[in-house]
Structure formats: structure tokens, C-alpha cells
C-alpha positions as CSV (number, residue, x, y, z in Angstrom):
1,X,16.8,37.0,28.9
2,X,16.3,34.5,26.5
3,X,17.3,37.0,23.1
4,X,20.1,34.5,22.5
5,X,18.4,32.0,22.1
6,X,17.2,31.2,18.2
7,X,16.3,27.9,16.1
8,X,20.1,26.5,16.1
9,X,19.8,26.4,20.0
10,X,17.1,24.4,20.2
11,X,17.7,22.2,17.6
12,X,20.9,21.9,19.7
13,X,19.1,21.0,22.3
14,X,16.9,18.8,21.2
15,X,19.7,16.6,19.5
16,X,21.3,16.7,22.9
17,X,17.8,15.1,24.2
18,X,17.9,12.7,21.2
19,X,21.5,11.6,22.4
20,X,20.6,11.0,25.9
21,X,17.9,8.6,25.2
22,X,19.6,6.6,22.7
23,X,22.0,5.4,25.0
24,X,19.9,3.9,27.5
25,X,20.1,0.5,28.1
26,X,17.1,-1.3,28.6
27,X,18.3,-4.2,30.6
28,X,20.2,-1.6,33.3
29,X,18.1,1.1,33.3
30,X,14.9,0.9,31.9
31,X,13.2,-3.2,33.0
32,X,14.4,-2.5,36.4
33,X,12.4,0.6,36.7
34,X,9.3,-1.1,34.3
35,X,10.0,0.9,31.5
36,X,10.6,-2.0,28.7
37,X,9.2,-2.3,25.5
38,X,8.1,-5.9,26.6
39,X,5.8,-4.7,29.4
40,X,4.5,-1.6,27.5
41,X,3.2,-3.8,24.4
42,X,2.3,-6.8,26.0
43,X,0.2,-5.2,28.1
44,X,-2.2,-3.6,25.3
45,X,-0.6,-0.3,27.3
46,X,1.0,1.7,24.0
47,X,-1.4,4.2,23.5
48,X,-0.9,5.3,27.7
49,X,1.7,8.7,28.0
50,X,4.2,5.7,29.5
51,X,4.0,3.4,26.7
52,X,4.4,6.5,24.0
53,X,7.5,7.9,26.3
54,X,9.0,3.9,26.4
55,X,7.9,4.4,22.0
56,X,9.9,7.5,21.5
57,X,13.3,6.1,23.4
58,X,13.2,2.7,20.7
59,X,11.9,4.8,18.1
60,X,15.1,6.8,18.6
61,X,17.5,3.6,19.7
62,X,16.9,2.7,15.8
63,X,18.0,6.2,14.6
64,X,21.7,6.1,16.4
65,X,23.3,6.2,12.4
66,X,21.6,9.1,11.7
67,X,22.3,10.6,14.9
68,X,25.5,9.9,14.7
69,X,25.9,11.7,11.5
70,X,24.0,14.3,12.6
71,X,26.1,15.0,15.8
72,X,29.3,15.0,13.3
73,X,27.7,17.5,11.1
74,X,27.0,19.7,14.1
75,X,30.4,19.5,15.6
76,X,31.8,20.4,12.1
77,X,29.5,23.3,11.7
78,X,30.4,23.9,15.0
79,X,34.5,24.0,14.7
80,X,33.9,26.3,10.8
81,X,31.4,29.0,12.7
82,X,33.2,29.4,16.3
């Protein structure tokens, strides 16, 4: 079922997952639901599976150059290969 499926796949997908949470906004999506940063750390709360989730989406809102270099490469290797 899953033969397909190799490394390029899931690094695939896992750039795909990168994607989605750099683009969330935290003033309409995530301090509404009480997922800012703000909350999180001011609350001593970082080291909670919350806090390292609300960690991991900033952690990858500073990385959107190198995503965005990354999603080029892969739509290039993408276009050469087929």
C-alpha cells in the first residue's frame, strides 16, 4: 500500500506541514483561540506540549527565507524530474 512511498515523499510532506504553519497569523488565528506566544511564555507554561506546539509555529515563522528557498528548489527539482 504504501511501496510508493520513499524519503522524497515525506520530506515532501513535511515541508508541506512547514508551509502551513508559517503562515498563520497570530492575531486571527492563533490569540483568539489562546495559542500566542504571549500567553505561553508569560505564563512559565513553555515546557507544556501547548507551549512547545505554540514554539515550533514561531520557531518556523522565523525560517519563511529558507522555506521559501526551499519550496523553489523543490518545485525546480520537481519541473527537471516529472
Amino acid at each position: 500500500m504504501f511501496s510508493g512511498m520513499g524519503l522524497w515523499m515525506l520530506l515532501e510532506g513535511l515541508l508541506l506541514i512547514a508551509n502551513a504553519l508559517a503562515i498563520l497569523n497570530e492575531d486571527r488565528f492563533l490569540a483568539p483561540r489562546g495559542w500566542s506566544f504571549s500567553e505561553v511564555s508569560g505564563n512559565g507554561r513553555t515546557k507544556t506540549l501547548k507551549g512547545q506546539i505554540v514554539g515550533l509555529i514561531y520557531a518556523t515563522q522565523y525560517l519563511r527565507v529558507p522555506l521559501i528557498i526551499l519550496n523553489a528548489v523543490i518545485v525546480v527539482v520537481k519541473l527537471v524530474s516529472g
